[in-house]
N, C-alpha and C positions, 0 to 999 in steps of 0.2 A: 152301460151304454146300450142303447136301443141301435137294434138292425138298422134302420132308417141312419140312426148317427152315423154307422158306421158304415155305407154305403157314401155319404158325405165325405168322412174325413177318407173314404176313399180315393175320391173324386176330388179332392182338397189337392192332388200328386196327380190331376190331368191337368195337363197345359192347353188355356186356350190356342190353339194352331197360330192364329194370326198374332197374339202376343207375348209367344213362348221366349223369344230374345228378352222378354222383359218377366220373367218368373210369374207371368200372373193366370190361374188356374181356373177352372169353367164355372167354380165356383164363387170365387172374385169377381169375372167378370159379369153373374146374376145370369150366368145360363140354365140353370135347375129350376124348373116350372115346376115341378111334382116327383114324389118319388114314394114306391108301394113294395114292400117286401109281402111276400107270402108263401109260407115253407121257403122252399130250396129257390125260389125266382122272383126276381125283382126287377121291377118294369121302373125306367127312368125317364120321364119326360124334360123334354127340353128345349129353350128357343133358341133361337140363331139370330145371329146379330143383324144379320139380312138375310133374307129369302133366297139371295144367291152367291152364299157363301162355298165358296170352291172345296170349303174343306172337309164340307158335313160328311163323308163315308169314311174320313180318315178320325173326323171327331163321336162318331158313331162305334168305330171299331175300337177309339179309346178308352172309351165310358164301357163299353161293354167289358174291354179286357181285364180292367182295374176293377170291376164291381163281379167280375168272374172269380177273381182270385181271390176272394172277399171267403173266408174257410167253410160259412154256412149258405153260400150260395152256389148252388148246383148250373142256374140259367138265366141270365140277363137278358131283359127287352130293351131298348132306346129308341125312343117316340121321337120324332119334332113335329113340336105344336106349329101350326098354321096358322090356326085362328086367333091370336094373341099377338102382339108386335114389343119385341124387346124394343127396351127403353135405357139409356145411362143411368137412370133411376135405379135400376138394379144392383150394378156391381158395389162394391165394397170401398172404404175411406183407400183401402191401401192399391186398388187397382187405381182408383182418379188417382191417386196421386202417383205412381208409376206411369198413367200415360199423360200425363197434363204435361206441357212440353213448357208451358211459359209461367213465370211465376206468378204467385195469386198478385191481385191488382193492389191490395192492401201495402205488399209490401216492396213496391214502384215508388218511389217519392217523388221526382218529376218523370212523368210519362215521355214527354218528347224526348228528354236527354237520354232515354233508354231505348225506345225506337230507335234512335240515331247508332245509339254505339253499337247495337244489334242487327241494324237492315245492312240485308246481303247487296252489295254495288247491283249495280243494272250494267247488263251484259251491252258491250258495243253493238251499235247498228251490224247486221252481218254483211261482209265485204259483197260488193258487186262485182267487179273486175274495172268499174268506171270511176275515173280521178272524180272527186271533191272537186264541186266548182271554185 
């Protein structure tokens, strides 16, 4: 296994922040833009789901700690790219399908009778203090 691999199947055991309730990892979710070992340090770049994701210093500090512990690496970098816009293109069969909330269309046979048994009521008008005409 090549350093690179094994920087990965490091990083295979960080949890993306926002879909940790759901076991899916930064590398599932197609956050790994690039990644360069040389000697004892390896620089990891990476993109973000959005530009203003709240959790980039906690997902910084995690990639670093995981690819620290890593036996032949002495110092980890973690870049986030800018210039490049993540895409759902990226992540893996098994994150879509951990976050995909509705079933695929395929296997709906009538769509209306399924909206129906599925749609959440509609909440009462909220009370005024004023009787119904």
């Amino acid at each position: 296994m090549s350093r690179t691999e094994a920087v990965v199947d490091a990083l295979r055991l960080v949890a993306d922040p926002c879909c940790r309730e759901r076991g899916i990892s930064v590398v599932d979710m197609g956050l790994l833009h690039d990644i360069a070992v040389d000697g004892g340090h390896a620089r990891v770049d990476i993109l973000l789901t959005s530009g203003w994701c709240p959790f980039q210093v906690d997902l910084v500090d995690s990639i670093t700690e995981a690819v620290e512990a890593l036996p032949d690496v002495e110092q980890a970098t973690v870049r986030i790219v800018l210039d490049e816009a993540w895409s759902t293109g990226r992540m893996s069969t098994d994150a879509r399908r951990k976050l995909r909330f509705l079933p695929e269309p395929g296997e709906i046979g009538d769509r209306d009778r399924y909206v129906a048994a599925h749609a959440l009521p509609l909440a009462p008008p909220a009370a005024t203090g004023k009787a119904a005409p």
